[in-house]
DOLUM-655824 format. One record per atom (N, C-alpha, C): residue number from 1; residue in one letter; atom name; z negated, x negated, y. Coordinates in Angstrom, 2 decimals, always signed. Each point is the difference from the previous one (the first is absolute). Example, Ala and Ser with C-alpha at 12.3 -4.5 7.8 and 13.67 -1.06 7.14 Angstrom:
% residues 2
REC  nr rest atom      zz      xx      yy
REC   1    A    N   -7.80  -13.19   -5.69
REC   1    A   CA   +0.00   +0.89   +1.19
REC   1    A    C   +0.00   -0.90   +1.20
REC   2    S    N   +0.72   +0.35   +1.05
REC   2    S   CA   -0.06   -0.82   +1.19
REC   2    S    C   -0.73   +0.77   +1.09
END
This chain:
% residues 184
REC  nr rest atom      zz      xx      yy
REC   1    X    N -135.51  -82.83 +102.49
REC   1    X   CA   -0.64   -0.45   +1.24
REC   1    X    C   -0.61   -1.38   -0.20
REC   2    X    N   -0.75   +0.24   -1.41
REC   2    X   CA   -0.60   -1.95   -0.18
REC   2    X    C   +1.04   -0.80   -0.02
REC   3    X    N   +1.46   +0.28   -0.69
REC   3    X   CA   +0.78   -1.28   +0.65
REC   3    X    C   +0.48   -0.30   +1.65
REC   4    X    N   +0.06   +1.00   +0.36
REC   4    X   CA   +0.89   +0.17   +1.52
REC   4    X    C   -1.35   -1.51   +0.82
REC   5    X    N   -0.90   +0.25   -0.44
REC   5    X   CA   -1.00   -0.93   +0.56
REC   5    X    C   +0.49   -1.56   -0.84
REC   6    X    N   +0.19   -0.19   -0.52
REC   6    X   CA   +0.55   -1.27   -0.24
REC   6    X    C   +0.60   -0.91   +0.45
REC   7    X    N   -0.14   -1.25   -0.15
REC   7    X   CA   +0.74   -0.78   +1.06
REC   7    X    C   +1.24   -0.18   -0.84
REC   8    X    N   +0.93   -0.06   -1.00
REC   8    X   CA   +1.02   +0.15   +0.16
REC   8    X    C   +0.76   +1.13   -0.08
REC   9    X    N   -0.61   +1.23   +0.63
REC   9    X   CA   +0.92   +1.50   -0.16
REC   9    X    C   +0.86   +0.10   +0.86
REC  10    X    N   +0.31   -1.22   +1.03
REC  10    X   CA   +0.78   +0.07   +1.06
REC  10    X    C   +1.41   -0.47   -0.46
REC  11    X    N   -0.30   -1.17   -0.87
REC  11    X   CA   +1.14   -0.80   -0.67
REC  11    X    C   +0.29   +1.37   -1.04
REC  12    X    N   -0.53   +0.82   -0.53
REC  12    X   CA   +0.26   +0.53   -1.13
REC  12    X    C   +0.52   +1.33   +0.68
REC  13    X    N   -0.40   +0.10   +0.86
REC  13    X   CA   +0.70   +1.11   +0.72
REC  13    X    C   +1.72   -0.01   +0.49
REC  14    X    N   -0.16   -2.04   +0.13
REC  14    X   CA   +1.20   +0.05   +0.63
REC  14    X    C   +0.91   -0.07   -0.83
REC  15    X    N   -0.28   -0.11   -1.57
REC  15    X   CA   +0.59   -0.14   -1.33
REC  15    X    C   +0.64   +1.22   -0.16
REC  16    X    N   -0.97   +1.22   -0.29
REC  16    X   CA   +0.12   +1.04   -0.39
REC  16    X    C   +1.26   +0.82   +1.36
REC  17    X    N   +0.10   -0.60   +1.24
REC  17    X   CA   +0.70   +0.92   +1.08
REC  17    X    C   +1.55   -1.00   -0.41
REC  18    X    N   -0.07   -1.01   -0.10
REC  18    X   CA   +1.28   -0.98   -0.44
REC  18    X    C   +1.06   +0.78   -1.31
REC  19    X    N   -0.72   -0.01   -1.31
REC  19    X   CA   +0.23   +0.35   -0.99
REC  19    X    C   +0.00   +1.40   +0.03
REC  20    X    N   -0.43   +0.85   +0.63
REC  20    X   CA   +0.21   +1.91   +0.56
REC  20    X    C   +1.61   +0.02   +0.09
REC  21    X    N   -0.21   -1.05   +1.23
REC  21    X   CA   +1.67   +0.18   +0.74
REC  21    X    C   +0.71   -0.31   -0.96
REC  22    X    N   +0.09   -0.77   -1.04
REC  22    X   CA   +1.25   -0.19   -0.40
REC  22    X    C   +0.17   +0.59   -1.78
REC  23    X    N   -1.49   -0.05   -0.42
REC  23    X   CA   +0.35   +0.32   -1.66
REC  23    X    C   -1.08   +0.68   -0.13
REC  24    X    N   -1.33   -0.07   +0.33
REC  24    X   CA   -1.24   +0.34   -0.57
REC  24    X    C   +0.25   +1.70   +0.30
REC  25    X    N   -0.91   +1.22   -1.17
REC  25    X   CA   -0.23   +0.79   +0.38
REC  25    X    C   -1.20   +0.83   +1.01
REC  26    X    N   -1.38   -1.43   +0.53
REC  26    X   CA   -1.12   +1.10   +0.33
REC  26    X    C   +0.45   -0.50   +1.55
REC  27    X    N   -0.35   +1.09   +1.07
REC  27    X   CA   -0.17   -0.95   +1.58
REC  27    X    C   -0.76   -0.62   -0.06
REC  28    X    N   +0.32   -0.38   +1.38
REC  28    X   CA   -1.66   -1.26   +0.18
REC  28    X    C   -0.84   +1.09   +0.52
REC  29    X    N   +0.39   +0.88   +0.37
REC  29    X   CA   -1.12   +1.15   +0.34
REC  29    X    C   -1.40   -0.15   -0.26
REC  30    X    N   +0.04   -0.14   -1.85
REC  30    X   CA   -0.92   +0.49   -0.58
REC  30    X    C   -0.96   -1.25   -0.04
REC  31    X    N   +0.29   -1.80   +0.92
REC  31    X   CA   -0.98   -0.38   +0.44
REC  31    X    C   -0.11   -0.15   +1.37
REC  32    X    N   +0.76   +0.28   +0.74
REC  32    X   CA   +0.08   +0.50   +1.54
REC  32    X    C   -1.21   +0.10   +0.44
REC  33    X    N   +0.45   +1.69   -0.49
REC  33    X   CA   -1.47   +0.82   +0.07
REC  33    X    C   -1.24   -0.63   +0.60
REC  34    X    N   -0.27   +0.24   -1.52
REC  34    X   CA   -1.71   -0.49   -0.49
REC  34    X    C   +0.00   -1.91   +0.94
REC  35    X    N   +0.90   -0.72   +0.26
REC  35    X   CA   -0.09   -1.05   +1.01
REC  35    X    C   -0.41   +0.14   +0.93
REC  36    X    N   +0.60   +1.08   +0.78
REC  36    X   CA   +0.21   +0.78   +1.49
REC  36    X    C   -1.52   +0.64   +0.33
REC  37    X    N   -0.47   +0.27   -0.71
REC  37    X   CA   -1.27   +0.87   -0.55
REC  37    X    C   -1.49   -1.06   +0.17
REC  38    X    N   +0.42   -0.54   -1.08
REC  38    X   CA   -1.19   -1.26   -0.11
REC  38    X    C   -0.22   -0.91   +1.16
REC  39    X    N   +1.05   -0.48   +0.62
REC  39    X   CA   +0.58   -1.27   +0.88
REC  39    X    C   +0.54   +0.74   +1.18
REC  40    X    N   -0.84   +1.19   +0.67
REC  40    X   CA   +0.83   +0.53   +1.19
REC  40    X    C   +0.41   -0.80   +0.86
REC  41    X    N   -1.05   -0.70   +0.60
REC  41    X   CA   +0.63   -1.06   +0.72
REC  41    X    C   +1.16   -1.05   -0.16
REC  42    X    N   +0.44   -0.06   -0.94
REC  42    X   CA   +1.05   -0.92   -0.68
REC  42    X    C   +1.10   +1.01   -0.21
REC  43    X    N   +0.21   +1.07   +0.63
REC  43    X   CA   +0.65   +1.00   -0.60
REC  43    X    C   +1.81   -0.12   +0.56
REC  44    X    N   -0.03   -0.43   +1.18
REC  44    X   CA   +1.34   -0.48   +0.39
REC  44    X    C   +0.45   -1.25   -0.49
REC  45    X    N   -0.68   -1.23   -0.73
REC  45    X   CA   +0.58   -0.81   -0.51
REC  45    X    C   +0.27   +0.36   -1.24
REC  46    X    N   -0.77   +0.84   -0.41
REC  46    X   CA   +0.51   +0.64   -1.73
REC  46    X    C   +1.22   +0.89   +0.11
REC  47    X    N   +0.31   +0.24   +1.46
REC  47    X   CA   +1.30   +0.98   +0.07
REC  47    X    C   +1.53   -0.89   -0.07
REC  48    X    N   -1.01   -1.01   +1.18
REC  48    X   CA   +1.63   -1.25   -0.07
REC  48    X    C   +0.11   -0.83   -1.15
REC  49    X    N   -0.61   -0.41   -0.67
REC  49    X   CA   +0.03   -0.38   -1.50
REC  49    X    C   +0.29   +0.92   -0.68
REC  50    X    N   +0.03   +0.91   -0.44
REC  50    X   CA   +0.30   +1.27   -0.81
REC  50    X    C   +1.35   +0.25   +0.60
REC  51    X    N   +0.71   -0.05   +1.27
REC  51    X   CA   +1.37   +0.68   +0.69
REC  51    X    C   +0.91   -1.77   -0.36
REC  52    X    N   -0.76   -1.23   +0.19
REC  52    X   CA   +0.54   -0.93   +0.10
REC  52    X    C   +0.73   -0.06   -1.58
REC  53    X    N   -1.03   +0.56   -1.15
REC  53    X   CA   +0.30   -0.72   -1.38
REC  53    X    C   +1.30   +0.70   -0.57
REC  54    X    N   -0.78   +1.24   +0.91
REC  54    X   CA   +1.20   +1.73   -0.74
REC  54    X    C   +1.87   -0.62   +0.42
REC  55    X    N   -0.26   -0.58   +1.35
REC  55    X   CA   +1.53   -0.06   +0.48
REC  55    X    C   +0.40   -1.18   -0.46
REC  56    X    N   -1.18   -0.91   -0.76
REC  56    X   CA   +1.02   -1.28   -0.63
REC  56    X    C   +0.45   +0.33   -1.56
REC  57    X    N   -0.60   +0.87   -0.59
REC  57    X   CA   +0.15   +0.64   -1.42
REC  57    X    C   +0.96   +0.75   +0.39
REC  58    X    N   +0.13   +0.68   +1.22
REC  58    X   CA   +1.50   +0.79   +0.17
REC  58    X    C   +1.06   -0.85   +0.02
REC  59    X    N   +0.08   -1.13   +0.73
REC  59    X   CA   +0.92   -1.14   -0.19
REC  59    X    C   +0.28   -0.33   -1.66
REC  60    X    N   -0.71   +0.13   -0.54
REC  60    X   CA   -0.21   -0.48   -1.18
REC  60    X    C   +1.13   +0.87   -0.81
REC  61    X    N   -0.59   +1.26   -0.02
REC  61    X   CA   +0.81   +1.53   -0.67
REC  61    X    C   +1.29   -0.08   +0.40
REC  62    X    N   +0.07   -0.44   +1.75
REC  62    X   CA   +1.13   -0.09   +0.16
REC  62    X    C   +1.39   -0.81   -0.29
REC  63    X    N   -0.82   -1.40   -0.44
REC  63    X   CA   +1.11   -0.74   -1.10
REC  63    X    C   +0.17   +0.49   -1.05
REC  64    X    N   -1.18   +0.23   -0.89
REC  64    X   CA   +0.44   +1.00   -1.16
REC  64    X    C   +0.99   +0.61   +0.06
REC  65    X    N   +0.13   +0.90   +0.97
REC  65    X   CA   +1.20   +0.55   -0.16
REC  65    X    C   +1.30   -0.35   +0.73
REC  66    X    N   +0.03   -0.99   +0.78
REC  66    X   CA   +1.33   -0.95   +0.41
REC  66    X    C   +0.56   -0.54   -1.42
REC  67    X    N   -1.35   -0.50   -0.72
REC  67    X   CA   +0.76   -1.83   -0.51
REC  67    X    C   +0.05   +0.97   -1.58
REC  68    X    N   -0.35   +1.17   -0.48
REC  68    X   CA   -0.14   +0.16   -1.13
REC  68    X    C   +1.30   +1.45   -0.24
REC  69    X    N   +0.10   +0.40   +1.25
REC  69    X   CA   +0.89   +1.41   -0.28
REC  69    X    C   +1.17   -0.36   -0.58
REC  70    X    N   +1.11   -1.38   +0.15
REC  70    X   CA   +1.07   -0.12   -0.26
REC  70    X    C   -0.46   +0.00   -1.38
REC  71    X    N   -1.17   -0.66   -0.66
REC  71    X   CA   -0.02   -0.17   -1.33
REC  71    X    C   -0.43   +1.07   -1.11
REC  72    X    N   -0.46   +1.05   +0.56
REC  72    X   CA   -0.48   +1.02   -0.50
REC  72    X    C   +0.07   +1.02   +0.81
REC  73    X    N   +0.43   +0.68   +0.87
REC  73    X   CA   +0.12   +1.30   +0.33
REC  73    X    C   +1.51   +0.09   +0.05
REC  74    X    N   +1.14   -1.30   +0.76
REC  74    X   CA   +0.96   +0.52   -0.53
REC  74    X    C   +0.46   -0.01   -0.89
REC  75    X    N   -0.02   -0.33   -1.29
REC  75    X   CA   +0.41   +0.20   -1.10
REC  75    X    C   -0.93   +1.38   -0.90
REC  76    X    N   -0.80   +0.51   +0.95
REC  76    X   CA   -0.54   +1.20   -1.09
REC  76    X    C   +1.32   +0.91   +1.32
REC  77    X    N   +0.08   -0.38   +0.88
REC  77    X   CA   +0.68   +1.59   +0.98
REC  77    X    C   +1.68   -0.49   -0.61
REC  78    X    N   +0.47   -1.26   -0.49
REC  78    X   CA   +1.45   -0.05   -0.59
REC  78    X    C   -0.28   +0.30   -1.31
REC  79    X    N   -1.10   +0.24   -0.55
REC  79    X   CA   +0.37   +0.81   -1.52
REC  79    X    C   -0.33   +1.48   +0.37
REC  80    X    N   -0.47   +0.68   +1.19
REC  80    X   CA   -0.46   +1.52   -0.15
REC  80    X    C   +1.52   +0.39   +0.64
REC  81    X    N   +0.77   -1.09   +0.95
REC  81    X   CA   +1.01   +0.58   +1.03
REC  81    X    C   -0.46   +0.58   +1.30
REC  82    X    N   -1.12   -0.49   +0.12
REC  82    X   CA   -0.66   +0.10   +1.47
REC  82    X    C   -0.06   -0.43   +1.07
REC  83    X    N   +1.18   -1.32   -0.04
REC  83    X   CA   +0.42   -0.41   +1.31
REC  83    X    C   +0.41   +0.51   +1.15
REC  84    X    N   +0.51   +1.39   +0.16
REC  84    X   CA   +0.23   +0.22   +1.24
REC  84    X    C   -1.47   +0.85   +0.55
REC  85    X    N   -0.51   +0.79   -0.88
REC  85    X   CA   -1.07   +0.69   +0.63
REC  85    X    C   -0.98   -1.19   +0.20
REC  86    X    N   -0.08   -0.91   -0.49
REC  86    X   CA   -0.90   -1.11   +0.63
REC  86    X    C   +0.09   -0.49   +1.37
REC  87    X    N   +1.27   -0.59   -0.26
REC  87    X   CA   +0.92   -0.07   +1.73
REC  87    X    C   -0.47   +1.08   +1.20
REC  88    X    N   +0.07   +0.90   -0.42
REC  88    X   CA   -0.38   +1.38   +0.83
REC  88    X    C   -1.69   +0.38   +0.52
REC  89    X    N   -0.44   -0.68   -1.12
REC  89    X   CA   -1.55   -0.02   +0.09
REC  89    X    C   -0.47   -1.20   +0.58
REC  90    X    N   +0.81   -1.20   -0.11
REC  90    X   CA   -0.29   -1.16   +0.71
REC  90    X    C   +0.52   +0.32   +1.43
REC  91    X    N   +0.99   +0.87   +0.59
REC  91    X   CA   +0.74   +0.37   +1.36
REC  91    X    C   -1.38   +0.10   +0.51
REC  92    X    N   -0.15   +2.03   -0.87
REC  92    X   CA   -1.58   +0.30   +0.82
REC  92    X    C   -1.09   -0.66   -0.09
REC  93    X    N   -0.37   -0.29   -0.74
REC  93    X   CA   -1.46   -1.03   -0.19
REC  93    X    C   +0.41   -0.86   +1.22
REC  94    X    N   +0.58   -1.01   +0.12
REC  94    X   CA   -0.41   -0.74   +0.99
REC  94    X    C   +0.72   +0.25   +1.26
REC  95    X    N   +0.16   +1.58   +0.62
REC  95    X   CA   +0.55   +0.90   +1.30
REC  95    X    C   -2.03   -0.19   -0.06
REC  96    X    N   -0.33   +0.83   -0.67
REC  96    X   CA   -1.49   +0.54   +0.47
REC  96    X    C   -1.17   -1.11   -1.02
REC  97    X    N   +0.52   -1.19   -0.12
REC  97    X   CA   -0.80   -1.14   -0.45
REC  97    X    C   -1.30   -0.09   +0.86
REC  98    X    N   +0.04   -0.28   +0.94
REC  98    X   CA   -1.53   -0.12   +0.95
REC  98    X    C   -0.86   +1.26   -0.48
REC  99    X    N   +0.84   +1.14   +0.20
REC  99    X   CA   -1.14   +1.28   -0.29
REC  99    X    C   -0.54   +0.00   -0.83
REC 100    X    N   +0.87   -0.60   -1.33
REC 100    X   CA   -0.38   +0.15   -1.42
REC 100    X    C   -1.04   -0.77   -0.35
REC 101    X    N   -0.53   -1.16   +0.46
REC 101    X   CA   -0.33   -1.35   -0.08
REC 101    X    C   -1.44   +0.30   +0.75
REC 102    X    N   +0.10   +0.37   +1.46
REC 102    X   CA   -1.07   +0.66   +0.46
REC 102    X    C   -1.02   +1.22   -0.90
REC 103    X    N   +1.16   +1.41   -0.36
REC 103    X   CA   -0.94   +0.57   -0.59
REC 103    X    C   -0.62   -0.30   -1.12
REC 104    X    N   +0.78   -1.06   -1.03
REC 104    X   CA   -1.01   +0.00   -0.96
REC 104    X    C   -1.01   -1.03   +0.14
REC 105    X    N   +0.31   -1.01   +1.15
REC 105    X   CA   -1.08   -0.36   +0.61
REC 105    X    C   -1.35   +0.73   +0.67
REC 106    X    N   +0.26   +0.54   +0.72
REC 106    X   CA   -1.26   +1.03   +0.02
REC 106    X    C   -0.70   +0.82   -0.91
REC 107    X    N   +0.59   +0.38   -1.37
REC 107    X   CA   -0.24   +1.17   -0.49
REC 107    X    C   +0.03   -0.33   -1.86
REC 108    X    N   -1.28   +0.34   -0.77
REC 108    X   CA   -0.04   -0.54   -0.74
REC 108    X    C   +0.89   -0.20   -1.48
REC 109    X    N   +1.53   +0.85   +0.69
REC 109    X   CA   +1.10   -0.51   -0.83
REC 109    X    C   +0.05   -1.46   -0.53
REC 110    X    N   +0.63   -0.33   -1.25
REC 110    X   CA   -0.08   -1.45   -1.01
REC 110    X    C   +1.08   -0.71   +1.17
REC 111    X    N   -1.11   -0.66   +0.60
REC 111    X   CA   +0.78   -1.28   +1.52
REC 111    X    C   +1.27   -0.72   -1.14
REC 112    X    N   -0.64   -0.17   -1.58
REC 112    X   CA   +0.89   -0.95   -0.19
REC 112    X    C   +1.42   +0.05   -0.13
REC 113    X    N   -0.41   +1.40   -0.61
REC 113    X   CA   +1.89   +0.77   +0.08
REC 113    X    C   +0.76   -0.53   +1.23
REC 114    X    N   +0.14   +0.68   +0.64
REC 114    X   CA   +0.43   -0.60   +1.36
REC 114    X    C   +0.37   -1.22   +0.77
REC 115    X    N   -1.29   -0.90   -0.71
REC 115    X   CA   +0.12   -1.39   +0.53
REC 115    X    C   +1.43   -0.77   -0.90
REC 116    X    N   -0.13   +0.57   -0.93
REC 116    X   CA   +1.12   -0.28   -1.49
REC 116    X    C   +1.33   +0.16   +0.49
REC 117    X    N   -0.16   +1.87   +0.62
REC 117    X   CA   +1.32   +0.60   +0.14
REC 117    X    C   +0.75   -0.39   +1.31
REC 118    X    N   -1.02   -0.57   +0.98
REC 118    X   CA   +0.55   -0.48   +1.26
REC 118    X    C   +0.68   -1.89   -0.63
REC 119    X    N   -0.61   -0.36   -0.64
REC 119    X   CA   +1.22   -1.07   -0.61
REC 119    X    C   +1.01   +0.08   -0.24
REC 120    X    N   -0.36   +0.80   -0.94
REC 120    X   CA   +1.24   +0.28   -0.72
REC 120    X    C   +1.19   +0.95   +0.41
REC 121    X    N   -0.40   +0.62   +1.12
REC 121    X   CA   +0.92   +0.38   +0.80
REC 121    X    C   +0.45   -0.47   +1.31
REC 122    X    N   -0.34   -1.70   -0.25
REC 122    X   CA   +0.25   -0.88   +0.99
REC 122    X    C   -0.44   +0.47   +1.30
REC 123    X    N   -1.05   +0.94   -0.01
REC 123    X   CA   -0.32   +0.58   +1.59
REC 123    X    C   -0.91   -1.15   +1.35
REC 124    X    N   +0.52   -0.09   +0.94
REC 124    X   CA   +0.15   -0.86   +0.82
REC 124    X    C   -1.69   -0.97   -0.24
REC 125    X    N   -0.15   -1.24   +0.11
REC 125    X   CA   -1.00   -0.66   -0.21
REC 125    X    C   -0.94   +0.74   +0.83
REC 126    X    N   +0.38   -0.82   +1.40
REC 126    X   CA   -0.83   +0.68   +1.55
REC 126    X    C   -0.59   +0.80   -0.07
REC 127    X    N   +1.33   +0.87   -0.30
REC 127    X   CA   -0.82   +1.75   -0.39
REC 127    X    C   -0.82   -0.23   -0.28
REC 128    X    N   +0.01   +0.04   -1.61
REC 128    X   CA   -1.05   +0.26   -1.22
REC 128    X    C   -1.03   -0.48   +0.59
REC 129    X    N   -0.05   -1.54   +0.56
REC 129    X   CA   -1.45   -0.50   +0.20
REC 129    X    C   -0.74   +0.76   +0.88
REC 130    X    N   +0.74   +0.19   +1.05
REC 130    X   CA   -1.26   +0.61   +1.25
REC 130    X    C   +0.25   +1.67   +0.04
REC 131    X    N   +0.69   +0.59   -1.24
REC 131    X   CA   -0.63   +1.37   +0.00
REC 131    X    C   -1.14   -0.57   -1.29
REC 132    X    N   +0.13   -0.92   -0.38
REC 132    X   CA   -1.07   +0.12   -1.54
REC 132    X    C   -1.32   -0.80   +1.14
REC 133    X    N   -0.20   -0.69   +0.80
REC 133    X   CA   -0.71   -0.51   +0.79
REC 133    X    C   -0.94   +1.11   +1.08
REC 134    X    N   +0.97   +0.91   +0.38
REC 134    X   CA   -0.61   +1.21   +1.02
REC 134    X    C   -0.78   +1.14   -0.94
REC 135    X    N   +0.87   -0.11   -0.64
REC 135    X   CA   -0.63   +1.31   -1.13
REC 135    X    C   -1.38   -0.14   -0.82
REC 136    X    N   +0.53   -1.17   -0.91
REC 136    X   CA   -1.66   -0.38   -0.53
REC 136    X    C   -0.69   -0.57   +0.77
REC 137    X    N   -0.37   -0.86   +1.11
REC 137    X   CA   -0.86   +0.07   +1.15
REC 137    X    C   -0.53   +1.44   +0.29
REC 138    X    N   +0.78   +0.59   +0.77
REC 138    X   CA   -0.56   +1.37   +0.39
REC 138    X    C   -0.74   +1.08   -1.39
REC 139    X    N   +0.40   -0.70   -1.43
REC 139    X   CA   -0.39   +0.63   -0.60
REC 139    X    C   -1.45   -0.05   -0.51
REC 140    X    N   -0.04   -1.84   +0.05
REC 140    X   CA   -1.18   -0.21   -0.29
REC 140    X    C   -1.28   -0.20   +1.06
REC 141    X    N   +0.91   -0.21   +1.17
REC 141    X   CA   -0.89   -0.43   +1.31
REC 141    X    C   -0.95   +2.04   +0.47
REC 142    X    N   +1.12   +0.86   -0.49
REC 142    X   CA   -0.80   +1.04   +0.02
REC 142    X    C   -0.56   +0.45   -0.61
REC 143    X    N   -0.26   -0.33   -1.22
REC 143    X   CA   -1.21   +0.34   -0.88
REC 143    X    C   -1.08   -0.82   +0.49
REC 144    X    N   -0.10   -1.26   +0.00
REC 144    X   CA   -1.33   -0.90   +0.31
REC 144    X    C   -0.24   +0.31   +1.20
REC 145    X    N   +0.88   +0.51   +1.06
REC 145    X   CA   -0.57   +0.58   +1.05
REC 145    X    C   -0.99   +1.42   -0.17
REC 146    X    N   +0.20   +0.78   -1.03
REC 146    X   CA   -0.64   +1.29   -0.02
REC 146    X    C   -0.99   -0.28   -0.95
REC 147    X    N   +0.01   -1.28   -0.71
REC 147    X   CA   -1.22   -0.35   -0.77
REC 147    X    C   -0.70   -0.51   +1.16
REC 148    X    N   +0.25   -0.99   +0.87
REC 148    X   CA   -0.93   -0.48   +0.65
REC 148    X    C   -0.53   +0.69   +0.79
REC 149    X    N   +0.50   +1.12   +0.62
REC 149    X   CA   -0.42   +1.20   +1.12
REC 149    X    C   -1.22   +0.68   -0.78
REC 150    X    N   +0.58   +0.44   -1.26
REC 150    X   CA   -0.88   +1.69   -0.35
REC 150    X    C   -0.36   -0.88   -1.26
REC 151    X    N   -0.28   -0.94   -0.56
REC 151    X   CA   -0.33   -0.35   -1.36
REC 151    X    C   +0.28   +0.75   -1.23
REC 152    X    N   -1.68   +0.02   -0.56
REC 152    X   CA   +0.11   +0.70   -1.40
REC 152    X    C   +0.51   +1.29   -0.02
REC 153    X    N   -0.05   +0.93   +0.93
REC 153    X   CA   +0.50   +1.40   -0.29
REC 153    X    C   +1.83   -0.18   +0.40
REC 154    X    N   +0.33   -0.66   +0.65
REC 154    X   CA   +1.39   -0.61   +0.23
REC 154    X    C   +0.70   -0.16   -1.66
REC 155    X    N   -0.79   -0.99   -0.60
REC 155    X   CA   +0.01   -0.76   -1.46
REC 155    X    C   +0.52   +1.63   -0.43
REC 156    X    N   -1.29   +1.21   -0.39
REC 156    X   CA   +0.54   +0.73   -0.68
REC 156    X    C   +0.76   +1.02   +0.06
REC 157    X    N   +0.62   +0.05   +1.39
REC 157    X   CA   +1.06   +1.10   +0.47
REC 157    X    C   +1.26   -1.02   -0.43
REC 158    X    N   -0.11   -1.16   -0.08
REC 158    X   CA   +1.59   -1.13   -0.25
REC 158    X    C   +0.14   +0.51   -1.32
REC 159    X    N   -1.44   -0.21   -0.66
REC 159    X   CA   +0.40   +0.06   -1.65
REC 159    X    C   +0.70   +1.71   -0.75
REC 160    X    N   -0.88   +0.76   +1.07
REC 160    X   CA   +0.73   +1.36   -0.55
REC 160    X    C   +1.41   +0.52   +0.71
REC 161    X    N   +0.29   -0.93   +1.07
REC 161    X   CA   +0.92   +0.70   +0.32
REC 161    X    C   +1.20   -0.55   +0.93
REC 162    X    N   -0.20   -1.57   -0.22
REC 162    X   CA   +1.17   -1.31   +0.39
REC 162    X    C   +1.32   +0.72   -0.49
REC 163    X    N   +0.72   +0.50   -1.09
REC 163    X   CA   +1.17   +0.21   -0.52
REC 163    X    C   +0.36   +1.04   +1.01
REC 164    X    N   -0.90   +1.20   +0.23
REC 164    X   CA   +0.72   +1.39   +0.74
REC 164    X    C   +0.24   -0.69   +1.26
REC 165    X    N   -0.92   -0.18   +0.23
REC 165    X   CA   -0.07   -0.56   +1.90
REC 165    X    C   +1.79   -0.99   +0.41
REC 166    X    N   +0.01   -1.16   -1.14
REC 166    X   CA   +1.01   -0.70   -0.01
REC 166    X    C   +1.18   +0.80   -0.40
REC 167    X    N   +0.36   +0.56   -1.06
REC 167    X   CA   +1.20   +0.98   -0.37
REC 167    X    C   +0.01   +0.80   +1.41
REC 168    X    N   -0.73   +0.43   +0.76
REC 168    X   CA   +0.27   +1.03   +0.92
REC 168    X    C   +0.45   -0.74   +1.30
REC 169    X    N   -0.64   -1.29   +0.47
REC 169    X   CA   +0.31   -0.71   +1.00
REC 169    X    C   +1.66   -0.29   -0.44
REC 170    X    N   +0.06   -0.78   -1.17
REC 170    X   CA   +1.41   +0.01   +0.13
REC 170    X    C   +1.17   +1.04   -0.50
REC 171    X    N   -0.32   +0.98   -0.04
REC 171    X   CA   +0.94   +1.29   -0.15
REC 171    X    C   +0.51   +0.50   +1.58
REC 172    X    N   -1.65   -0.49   +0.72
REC 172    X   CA   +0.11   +0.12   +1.09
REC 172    X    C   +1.11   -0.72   +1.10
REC 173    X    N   -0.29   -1.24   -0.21
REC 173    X   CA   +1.17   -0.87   +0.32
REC 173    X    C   +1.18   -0.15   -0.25
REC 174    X    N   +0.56   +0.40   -1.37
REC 174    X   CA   +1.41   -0.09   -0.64
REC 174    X    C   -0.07   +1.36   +1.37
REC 175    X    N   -0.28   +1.15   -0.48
REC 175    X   CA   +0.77   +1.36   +0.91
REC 175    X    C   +0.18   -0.12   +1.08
REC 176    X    N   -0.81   -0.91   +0.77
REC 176    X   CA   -0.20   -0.27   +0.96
REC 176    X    C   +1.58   -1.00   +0.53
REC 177    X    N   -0.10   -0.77   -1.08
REC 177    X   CA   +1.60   -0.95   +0.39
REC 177    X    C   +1.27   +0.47   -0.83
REC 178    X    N   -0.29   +1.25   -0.77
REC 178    X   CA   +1.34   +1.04   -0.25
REC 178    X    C   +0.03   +0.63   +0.97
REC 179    X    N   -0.91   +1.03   +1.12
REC 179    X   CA   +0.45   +0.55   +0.71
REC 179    X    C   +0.49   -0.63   +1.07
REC 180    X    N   -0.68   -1.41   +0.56
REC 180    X   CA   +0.92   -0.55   +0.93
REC 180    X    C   +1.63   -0.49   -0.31
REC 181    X    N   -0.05   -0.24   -1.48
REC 181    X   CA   +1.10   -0.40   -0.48
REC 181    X    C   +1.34   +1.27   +0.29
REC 182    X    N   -0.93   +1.44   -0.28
REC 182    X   CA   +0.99   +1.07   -0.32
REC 182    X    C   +0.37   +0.49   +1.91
REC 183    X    N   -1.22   -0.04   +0.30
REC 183    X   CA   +0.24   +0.11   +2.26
REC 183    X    C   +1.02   -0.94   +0.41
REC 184    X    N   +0.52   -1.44   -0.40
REC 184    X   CA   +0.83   -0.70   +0.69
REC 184    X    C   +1.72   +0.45   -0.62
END
């Protein structure tokens, strides 16, 4: 909480949501928060800075895996003989690319995987950006919204229980766009 009060936790916030998306392991969550908390009033610019940094670090992940797959992933899938099931996984991956991109945008699955695998499976730019744009917005714009509403007791229902809430919202949603998928 004593850093979130700092005057550069905003820049460092926007470090930590940049470097999430594409390589780092912690979210920016974990100075979100305690930002959102300290700085209620500042709590929607800590969301668009935090959604702004996440979707340029997704850009980021996402060359990673454009400009680096020819040099290292296909030559580990032409020594395993994994070229066609790749092909097959690159078909589906980018049929349901937006969904994929969205949910682990919302949900505290490793964004970076994704941001990597949507490169590298050449999945459409457009796409990627404005499901990685809608998703972490809504992801972060709704937390600092429920920090700024309900505060400190907000703070400790996120901390015990952000993962279920998120795993369930989007279990919710995939079934939700399998069963429309399986009705048409």
């Amino acid at each position: 909480m004593g850093f979130a009060e700092h005057p550069q936790a905003l820049a460092l916030l926007a470090l930590i949501a940049f470097v999430e998306s594409s390589v780092f392991p912690l979210p920016p969550d974990i100075l979100l928060v305690p930002m959102a908390l300290a700085a209620r009033g500042r709590a929607w610019r800590i969301a668009l800075v935090c959604t702004a940094a996440s979707v340029a670090g997704g850009l980021a992940g996402y060359a990673i895996g454009y400009y680096l797959f020819d040099a290292v992933g296909r030559p580990l899938l032409d020594f395993y003989g994994y070229d066609a099931e790749f092909e097959a996984f690159r078909a589906r991956y980018n049929a349901w690319g937006a969904w994929i991109v969205a949910g682990a945008g919302l949900t505290p699955f490793p964004y970076k995987v994704i941001t990597i695998a949507s490169g590298a499976t050449g999945l459409d730019l457009a796409t990627f950006t404005v499901a990685s744009a809608l998703s972490r917005g809504l992801r972060f714009a709704a937390e600092c919204a429920l920090l700024w509403y309900f505060g400190s007791p907000m703070r400790q229902f996120v901390e015990r229980h952000l993962g279920k809430v998120t795993a369930a919202a989007f279990l919710v949603l995939v079934g939700g766009f399998a069963l429309v998928k399986w009705l048409a």
